[in-house]
TORKOL-4160 file (C-alpha; in steps of 0.2 Angstrom, whole numbers, padded with zeros to 4 digits, m for minus):
398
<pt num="1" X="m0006" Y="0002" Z="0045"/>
<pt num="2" X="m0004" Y="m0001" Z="0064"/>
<pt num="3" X="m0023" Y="m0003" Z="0067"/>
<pt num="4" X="m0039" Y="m0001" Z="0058"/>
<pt num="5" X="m0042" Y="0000" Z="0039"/>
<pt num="6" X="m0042" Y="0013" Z="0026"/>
<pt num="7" X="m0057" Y="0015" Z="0015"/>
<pt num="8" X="m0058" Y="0026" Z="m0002"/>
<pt num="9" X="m0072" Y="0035" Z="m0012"/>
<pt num="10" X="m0067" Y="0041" Z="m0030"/>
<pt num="11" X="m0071" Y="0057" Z="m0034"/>
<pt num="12" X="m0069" Y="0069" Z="m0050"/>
<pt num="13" X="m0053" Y="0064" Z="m0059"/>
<pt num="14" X="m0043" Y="0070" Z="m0071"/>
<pt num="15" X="m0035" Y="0063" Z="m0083"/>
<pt num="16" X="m0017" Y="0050" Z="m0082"/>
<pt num="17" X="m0003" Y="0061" Z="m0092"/>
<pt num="18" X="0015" Y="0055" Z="m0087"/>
<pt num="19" X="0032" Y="0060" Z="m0095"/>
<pt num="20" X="0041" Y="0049" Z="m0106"/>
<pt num="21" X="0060" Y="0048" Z="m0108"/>
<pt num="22" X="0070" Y="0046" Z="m0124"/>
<pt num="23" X="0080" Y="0032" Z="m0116"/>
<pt num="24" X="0063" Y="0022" Z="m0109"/>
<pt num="25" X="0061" Y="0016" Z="m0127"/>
<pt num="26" X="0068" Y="0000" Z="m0123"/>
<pt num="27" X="0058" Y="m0006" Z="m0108"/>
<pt num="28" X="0043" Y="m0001" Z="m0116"/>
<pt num="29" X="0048" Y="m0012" Z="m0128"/>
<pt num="30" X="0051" Y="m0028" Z="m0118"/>
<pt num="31" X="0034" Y="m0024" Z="m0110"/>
<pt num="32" X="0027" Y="m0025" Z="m0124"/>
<pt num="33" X="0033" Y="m0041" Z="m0132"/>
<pt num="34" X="0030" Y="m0049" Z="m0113"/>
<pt num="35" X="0012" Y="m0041" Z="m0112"/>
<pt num="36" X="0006" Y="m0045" Z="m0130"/>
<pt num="37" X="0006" Y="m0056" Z="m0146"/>
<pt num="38" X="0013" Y="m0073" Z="m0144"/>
<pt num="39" X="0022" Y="m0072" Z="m0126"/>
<pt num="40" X="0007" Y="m0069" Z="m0115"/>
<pt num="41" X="0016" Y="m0068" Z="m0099"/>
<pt num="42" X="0000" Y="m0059" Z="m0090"/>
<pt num="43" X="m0017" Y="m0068" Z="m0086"/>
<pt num="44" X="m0032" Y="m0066" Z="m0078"/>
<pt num="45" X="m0030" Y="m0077" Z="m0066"/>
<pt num="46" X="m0014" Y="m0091" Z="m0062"/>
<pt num="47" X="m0020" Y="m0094" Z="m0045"/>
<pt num="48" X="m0037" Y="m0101" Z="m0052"/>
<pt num="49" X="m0041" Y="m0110" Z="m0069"/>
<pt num="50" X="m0051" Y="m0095" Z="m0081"/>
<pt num="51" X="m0065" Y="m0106" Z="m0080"/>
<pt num="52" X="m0069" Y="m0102" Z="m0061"/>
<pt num="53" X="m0073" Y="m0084" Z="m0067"/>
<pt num="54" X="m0088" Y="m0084" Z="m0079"/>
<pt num="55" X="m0087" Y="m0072" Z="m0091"/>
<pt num="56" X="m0103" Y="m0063" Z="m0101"/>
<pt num="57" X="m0102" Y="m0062" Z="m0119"/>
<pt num="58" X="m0091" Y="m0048" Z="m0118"/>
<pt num="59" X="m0076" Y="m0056" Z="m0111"/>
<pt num="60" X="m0080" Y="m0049" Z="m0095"/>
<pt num="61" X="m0082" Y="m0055" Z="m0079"/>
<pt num="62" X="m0101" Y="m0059" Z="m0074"/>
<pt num="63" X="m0099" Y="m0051" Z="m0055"/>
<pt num="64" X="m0095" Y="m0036" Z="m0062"/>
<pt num="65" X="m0078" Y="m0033" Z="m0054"/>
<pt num="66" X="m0062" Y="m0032" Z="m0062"/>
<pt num="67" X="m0049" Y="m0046" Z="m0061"/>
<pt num="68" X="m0031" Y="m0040" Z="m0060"/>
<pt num="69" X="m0017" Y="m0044" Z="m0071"/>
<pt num="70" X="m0009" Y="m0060" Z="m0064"/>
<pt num="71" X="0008" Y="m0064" Z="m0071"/>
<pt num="72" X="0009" Y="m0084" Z="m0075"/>
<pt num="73" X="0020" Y="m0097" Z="m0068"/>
<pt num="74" X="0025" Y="m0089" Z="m0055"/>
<pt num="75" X="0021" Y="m0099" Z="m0040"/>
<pt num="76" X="0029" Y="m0098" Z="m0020"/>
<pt num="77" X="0021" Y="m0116" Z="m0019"/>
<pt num="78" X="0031" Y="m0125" Z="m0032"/>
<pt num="79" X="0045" Y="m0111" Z="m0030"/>
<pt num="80" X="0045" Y="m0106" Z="m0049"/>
<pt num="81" X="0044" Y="m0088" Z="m0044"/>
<pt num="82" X="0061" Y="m0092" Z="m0036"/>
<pt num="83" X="0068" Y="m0102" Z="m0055"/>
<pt num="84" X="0061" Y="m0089" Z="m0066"/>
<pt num="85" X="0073" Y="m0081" Z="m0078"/>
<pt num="86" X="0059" Y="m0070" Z="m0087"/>
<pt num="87" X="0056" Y="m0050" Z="m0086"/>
<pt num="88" X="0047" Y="m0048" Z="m0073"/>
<pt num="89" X="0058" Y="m0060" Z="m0059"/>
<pt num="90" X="0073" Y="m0053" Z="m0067"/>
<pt num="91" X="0069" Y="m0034" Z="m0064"/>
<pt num="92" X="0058" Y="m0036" Z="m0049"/>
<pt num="93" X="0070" Y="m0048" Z="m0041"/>
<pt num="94" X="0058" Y="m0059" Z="m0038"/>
<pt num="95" X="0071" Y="m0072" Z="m0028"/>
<pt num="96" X="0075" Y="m0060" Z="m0016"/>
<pt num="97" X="0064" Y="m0063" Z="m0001"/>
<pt num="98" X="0074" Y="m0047" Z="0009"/>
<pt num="99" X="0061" Y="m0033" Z="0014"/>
<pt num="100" X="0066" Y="m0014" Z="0005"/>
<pt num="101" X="0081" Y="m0006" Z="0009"/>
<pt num="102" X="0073" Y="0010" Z="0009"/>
<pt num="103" X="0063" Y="0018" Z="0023"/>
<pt num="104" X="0050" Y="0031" Z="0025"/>
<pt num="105" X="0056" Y="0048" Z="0028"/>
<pt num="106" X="0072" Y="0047" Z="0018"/>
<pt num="107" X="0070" Y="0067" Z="0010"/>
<pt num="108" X="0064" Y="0075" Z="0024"/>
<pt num="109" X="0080" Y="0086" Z="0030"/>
<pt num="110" X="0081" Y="0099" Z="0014"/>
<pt num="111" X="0096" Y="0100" Z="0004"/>
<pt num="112" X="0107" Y="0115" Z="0002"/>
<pt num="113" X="0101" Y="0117" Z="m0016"/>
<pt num="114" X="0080" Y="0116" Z="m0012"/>
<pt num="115" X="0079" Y="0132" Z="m0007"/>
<pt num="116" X="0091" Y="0142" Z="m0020"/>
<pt num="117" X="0092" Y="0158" Z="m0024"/>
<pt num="118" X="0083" Y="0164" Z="m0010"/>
<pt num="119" X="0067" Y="0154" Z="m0014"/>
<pt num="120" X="0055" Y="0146" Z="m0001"/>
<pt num="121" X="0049" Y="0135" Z="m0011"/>
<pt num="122" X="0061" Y="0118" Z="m0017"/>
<pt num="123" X="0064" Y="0119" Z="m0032"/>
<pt num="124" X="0077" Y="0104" Z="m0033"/>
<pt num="125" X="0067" Y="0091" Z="m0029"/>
<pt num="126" X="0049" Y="0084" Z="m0039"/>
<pt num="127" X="0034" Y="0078" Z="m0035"/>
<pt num="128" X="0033" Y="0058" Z="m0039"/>
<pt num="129" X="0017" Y="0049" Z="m0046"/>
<pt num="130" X="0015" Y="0037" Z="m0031"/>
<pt num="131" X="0003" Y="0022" Z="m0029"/>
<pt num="132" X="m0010" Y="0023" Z="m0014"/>
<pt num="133" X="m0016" Y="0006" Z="m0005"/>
<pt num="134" X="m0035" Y="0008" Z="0004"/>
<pt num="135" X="m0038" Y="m0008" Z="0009"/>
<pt num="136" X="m0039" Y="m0028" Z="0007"/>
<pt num="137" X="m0056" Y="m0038" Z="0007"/>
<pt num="138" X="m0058" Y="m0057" Z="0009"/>
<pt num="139" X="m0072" Y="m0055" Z="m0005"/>
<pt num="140" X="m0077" Y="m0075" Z="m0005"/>
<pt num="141" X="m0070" Y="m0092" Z="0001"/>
<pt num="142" X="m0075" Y="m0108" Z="m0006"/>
<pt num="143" X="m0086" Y="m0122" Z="0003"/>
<pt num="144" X="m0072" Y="m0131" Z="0010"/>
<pt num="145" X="m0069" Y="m0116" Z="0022"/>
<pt num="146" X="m0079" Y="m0115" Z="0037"/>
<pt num="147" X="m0078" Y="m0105" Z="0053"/>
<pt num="148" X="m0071" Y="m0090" Z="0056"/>
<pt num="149" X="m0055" Y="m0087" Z="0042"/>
<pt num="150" X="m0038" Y="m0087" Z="0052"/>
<pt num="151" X="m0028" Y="m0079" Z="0039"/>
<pt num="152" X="m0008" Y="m0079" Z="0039"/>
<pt num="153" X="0007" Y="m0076" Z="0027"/>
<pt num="154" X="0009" Y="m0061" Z="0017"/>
<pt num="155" X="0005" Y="m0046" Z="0003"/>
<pt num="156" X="0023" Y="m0039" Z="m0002"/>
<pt num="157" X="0024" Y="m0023" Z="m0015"/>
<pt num="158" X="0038" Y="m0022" Z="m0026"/>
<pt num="159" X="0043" Y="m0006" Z="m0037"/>
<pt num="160" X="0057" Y="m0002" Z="m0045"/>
<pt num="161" X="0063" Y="0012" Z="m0035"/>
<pt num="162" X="0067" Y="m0005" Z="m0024"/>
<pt num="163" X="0060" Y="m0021" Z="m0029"/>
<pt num="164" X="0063" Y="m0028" Z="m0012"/>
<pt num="165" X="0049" Y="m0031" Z="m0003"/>
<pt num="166" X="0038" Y="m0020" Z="0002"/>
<pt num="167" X="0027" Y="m0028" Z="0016"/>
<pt num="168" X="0009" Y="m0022" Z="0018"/>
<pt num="169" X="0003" Y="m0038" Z="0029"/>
<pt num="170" X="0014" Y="m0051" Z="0037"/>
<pt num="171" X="0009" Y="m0062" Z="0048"/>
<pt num="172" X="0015" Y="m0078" Z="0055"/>
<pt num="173" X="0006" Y="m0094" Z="0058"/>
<pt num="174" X="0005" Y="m0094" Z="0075"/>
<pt num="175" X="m0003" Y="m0076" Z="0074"/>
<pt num="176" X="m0016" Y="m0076" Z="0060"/>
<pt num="177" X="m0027" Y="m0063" Z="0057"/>
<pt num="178" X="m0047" Y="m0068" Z="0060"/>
<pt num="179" X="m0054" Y="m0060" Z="0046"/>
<pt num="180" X="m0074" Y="m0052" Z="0055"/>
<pt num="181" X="m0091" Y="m0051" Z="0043"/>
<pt num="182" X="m0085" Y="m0035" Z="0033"/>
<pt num="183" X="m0073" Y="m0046" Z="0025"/>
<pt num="184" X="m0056" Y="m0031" Z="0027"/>
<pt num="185" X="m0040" Y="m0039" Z="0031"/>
<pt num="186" X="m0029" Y="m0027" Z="0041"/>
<pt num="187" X="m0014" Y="m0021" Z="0033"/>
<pt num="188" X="0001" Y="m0015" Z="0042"/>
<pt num="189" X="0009" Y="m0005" Z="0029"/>
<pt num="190" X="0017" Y="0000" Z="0018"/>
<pt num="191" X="0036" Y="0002" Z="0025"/>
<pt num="192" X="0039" Y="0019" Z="0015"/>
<pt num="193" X="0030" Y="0027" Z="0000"/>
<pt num="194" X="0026" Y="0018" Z="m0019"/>
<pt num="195" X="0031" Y="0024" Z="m0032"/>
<pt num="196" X="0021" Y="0020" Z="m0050"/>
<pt num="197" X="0030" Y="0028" Z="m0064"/>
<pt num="198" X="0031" Y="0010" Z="m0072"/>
<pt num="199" X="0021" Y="m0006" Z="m0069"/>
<pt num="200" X="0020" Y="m0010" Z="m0049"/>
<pt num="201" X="0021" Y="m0030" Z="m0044"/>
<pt num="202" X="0012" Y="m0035" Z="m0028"/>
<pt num="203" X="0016" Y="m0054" Z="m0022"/>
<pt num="204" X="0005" Y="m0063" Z="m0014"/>
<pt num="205" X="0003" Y="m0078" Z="m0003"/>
<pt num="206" X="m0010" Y="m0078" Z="0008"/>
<pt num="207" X="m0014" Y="m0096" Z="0018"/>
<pt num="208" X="m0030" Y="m0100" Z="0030"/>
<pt num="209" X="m0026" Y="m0109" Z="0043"/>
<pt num="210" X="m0035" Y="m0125" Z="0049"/>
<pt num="211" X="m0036" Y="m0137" Z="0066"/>
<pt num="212" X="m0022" Y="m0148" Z="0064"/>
<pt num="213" X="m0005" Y="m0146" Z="0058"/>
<pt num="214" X="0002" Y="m0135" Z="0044"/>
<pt num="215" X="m0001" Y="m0147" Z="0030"/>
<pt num="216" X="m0020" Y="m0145" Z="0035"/>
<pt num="217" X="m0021" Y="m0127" Z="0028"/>
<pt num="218" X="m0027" Y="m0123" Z="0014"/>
<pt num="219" X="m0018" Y="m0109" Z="0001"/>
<pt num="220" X="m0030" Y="m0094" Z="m0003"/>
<pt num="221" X="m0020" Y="m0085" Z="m0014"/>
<pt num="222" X="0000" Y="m0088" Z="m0022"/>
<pt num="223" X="0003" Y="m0078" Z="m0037"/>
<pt num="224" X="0010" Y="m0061" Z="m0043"/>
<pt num="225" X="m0001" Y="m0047" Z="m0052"/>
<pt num="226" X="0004" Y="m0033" Z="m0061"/>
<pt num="227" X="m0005" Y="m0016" Z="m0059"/>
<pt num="228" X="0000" Y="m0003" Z="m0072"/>
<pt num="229" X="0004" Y="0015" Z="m0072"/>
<pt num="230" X="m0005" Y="0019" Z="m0090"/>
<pt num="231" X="m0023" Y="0010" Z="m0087"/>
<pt num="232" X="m0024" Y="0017" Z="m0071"/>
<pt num="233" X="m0034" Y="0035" Z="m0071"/>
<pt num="234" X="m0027" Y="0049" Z="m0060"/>
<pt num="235" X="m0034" Y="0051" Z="m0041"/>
<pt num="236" X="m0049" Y="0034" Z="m0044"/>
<pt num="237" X="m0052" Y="0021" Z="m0032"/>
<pt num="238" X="m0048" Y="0005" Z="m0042"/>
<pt num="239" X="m0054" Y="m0013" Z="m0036"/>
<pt num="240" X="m0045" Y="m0027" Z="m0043"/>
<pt num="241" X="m0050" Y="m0045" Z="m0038"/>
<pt num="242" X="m0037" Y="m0060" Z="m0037"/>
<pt num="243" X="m0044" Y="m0078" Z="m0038"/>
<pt num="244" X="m0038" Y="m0092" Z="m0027"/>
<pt num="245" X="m0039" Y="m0110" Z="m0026"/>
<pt num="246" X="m0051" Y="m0107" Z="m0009"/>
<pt num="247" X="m0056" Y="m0089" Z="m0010"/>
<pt num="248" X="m0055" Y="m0074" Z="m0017"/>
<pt num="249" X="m0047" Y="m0055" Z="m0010"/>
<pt num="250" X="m0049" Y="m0037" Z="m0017"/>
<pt num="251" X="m0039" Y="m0024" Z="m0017"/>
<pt num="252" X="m0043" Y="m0004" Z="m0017"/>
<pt num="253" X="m0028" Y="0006" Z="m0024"/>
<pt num="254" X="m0026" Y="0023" Z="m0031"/>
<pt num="255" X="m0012" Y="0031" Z="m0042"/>
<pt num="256" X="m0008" Y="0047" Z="m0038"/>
<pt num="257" X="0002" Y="0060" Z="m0051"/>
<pt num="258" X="0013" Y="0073" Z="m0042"/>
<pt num="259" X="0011" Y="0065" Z="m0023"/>
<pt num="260" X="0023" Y="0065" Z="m0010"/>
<pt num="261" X="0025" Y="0052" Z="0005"/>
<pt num="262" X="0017" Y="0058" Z="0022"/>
<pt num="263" X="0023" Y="0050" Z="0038"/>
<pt num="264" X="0008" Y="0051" Z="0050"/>
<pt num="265" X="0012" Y="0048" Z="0067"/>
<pt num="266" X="0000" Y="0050" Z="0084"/>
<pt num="267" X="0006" Y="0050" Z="0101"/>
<pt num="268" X="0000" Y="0053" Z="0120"/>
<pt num="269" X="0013" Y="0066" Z="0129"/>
<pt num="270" X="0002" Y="0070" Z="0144"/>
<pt num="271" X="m0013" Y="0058" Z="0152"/>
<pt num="272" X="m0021" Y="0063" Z="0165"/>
<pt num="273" X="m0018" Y="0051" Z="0180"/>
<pt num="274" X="m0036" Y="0051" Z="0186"/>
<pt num="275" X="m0043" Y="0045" Z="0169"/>
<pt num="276" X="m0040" Y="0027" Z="0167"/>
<pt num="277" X="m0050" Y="0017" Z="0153"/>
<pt num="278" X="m0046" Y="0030" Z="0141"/>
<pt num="279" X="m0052" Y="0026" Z="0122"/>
<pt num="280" X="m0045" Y="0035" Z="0108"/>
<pt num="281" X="m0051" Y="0036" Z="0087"/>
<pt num="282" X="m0038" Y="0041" Z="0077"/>
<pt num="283" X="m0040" Y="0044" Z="0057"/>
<pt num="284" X="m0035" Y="0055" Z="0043"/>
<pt num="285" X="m0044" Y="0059" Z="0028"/>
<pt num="286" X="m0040" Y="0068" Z="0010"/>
<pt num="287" X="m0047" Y="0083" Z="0007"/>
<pt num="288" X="m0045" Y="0085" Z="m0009"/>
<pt num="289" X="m0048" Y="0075" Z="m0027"/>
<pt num="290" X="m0050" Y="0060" Z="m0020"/>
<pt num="291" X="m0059" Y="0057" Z="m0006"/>
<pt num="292" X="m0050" Y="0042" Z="0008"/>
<pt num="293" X="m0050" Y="0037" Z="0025"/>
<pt num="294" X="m0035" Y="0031" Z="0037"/>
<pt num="295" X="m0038" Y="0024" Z="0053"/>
<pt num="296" X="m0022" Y="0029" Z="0065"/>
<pt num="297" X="m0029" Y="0021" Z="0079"/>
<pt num="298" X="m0043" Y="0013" Z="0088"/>
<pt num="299" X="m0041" Y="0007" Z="0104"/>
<pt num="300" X="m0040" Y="0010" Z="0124"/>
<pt num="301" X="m0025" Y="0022" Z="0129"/>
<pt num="302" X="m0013" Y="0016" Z="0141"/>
<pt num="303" X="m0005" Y="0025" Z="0154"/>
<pt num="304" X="0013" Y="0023" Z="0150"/>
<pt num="305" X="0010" Y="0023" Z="0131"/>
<pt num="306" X="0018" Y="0036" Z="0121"/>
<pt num="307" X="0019" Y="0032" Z="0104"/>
<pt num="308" X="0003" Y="0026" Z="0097"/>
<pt num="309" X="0006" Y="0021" Z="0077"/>
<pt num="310" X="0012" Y="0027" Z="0064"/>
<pt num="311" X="0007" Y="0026" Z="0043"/>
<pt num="312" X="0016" Y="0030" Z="0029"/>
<pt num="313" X="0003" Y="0037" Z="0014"/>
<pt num="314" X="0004" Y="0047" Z="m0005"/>
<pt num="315" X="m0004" Y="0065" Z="m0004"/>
<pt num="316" X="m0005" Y="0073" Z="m0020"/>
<pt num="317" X="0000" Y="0089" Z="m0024"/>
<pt num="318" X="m0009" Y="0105" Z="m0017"/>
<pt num="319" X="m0018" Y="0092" Z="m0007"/>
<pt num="320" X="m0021" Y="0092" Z="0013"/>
<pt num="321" X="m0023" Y="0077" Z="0027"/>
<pt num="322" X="m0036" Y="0081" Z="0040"/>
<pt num="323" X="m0031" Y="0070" Z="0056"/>
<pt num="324" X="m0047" Y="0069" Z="0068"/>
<pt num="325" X="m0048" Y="0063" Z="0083"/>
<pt num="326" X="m0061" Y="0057" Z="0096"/>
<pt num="327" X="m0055" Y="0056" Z="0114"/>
<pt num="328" X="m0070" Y="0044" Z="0126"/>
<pt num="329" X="m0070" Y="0039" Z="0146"/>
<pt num="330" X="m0074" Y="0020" Z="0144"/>
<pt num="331" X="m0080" Y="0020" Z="0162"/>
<pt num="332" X="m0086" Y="0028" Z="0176"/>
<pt num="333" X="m0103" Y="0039" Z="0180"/>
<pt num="334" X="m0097" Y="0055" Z="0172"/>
<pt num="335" X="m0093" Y="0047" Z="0155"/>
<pt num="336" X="m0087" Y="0063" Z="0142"/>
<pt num="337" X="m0083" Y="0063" Z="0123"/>
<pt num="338" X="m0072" Y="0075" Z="0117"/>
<pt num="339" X="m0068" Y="0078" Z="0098"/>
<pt num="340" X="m0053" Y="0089" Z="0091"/>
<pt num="341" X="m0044" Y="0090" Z="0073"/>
<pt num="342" X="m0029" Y="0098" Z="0064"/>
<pt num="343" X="m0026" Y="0101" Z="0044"/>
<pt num="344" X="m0007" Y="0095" Z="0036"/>
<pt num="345" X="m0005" Y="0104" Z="0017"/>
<pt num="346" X="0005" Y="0094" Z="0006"/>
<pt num="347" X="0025" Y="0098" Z="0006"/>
<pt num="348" X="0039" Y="0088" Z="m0002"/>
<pt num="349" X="0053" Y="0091" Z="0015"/>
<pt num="350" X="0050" Y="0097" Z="0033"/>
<pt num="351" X="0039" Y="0092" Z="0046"/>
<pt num="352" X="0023" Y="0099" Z="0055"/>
<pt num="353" X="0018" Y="0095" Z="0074"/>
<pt num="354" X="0003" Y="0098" Z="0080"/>
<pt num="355" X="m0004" Y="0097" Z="0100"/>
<pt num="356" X="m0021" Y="0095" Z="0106"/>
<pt num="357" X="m0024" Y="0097" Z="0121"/>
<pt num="358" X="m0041" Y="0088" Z="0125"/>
<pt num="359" X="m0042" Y="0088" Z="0144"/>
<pt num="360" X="m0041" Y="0071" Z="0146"/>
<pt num="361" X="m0027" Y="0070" Z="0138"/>
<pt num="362" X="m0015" Y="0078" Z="0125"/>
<pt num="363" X="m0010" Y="0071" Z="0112"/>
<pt num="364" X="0003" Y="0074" Z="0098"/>
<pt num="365" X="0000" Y="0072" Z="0080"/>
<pt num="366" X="0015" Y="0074" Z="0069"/>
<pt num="367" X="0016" Y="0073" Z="0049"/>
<pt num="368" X="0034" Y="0072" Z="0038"/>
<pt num="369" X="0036" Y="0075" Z="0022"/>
<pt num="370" X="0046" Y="0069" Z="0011"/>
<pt num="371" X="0048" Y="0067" Z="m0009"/>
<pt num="372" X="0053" Y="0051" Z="m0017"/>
<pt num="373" X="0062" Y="0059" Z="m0030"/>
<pt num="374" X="0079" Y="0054" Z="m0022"/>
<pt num="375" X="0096" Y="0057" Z="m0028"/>
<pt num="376" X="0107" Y="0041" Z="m0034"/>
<pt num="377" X="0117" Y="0045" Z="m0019"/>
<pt num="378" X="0104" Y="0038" Z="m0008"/>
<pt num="379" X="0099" Y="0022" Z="m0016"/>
<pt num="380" X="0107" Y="0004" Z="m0017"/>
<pt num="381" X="0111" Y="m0005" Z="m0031"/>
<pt num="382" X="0094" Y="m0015" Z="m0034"/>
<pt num="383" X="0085" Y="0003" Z="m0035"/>
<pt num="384" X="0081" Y="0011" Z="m0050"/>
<pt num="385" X="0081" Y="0032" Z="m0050"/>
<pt num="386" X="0074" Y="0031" Z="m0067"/>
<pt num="387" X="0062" Y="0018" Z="m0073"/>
<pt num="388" X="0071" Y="0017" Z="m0090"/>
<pt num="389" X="0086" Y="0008" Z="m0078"/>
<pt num="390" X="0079" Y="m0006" Z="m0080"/>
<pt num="391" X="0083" Y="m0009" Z="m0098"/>
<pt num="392" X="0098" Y="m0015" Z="m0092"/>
<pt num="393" X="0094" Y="m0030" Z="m0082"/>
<pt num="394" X="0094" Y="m0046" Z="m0095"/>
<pt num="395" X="0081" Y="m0059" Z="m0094"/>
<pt num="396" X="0080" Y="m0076" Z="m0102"/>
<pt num="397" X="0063" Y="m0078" Z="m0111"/>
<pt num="398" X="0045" Y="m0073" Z="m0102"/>
């Protein structure tokens, strides 16, 4: 996202159901073979030995909190995630280090078939089940980190309607990321919506930059966990913890059935000369199933801004973003606040704009819609319109 953090509260859920195709037989049973019996190919922790996380009697985790799935011997560090022959590098294209080919917005403009037979309503096109990213956490470092935590590198999602990456941070050495007392790593993303009809892979390799030169730093996190689609429960806030050498970070996702991807864009099309020091909050929250908060944007307004940020999230069907804002004088004796809000129902094409015009300004709050249930015309050839595709793809062992 382009400022801020976004928090989620789970709320009543219903249960995960998802359709299975007669063809998905085969990649259902590779999963299996690489996920159980003799070939463990997932862990619950590559990036720090099993020992660092004490476990209670019942095999669980002492601090309560869930580790994810991390897939083993694959490494940025000693570039086996670049050799591997295995499932997951050979279907998730692990080697390729290009961002997705695929932006946001892709289905917005309807086709001629959505609205058939005189319908209002598309009928062409289907919701997707979509995964939802609230937030990053820097839950511990170890006793060799001290001071404030300048944290650079990356967090990259891959799913198979592109396995390219996805990046929801990236950030440079030279431009690190101080993480402050709550612990939330900002995230800039994701580019477009993801999709989680089958297992989603999120890379990581995160590095904590120290006085001296780029030897001196010290890796956080360097591995790739797997989150699935069939042990995560419909409209739930999940944390999942990933271990490091130095640290540890958490991640709060959800998985959506039947979402769509909503473009949310904020923007300032008239500012009143006289105001200067202008502060704007921007968020946008569910307002249905479960309960999430985005933060748009947080930060003075500048006179020759226009476009303020934009974030791409999943809305689940017959669900609704609420975008609030808070407009505030920064300076000055006659210091006014003034609040306004607009409501965005769910759709799977068009767009909505909405104007509020606050005196001090007026700003411009756009959603667009679209559906990630694209046709095969749109997609490249690493994209997979059906996850059953990817039966197709050989691979050499686990």
């Amino acid at each position: 996202m382009e400022s801020g953090i976004a928090r989620a509260v789970a709320s009543p859920k219903a249960p995960h159901s998802r359709v299975t195709f007669a063809d998905e037989t085969s990649i259902e049973e590779k999963r299996r073979k690489i996920e159980s019996g003799g070939a463990q190919a997932v862990s619950s922790s590559s990036a720090a030995p099993r020992s660092r996380v004490p476990l209670g009697d019942d095999g669980r985790p002492l601090d309560g909190v869930t580790r994810a799935k991390i897939i083993r011997h694959l490494r940025h560090g000693d570039g086996s995630i670049y050799r591997s022959n295995g499932y997951y590098a050979k279907v998730y294209r692990l080697h390729d280090t290009n961002e997705t080919c695929l932006g946001p917005m892709m289905m917005t403009e309807p086709s001629s078939s959505c609205m058939a037979d005189g319908r209002r309503v598309c009928q062409s096109h289907e919701f997707r089940t979509m995964m939802q990213i609230f937030y990053l956490k820097l839950a511990y470092t170890s006793s060799y980190v001290g001071g404030p935590v300048e944290l650079y590198g990356y967090v990259a999602v891959r799913d198979l309607l592109n396995p390219m990456r996805n990046y929801i941070f990236n950030r440079q050495r030279d431009d690190p990321f101080i993480v402050g007392h709550d612990g939330f790593i900002q995230i800039t993303g994701p580019k477009r919506g993801i999709r989680m009809e089958a297992h989603v892979l999120i890379e990581f390799d995160l590095k904590i930059k120290k006085a001296g030169e780029v030897e001196d730093d010290l890796e956080l996190i360097d591995c790739v966990a797997s989150f699935s689609h069939r042990t995560s429960r419909h409209a739930t806030a999940n944390r999942r913890r990933i271990d490091g050498d130095y640290g540890a970070v958490d991640i709060t996702y959800a998985l959506l059935d039947s979402a769509a991807e909503a473009t949310v864009q904020v923007g300032i099309s008239e500012l009143a000369s006289q105001d200067n020091g202008l502060k704007l909050k921007a968020a946008a929250f569910y307002t249905s199933q479960l309960s999430g908060q985005f933060d748009l944007f947080d930060g003075i307004v500048a006179a020759e801004a226009s476009d303020l940020s934009r974030v791409v999230v999943a809305v689940v069907k017959g669900g609704h973003l609420l975008v609030s804002l808070i407009l505030s004088q920064t300076g000055g004796s006659d210091r006014r606040i003034v609040q306004s809000s607009c409501t965005f129902p769910v759709q799977k094409h068009g767009n909505r704009v909405s104007v509020l015009k606050l005196g001090l300004a007026t700003i411009e709050v756009k959603v667009t819609w679209s559906t990630l249930d694209f046709p095969q015309s749109l997609l490249g050839p690493n994209c997979f319109k059906w996850e059953f595709m990817a039966a197709e793809v050989d691979y050499e062992g686990d």
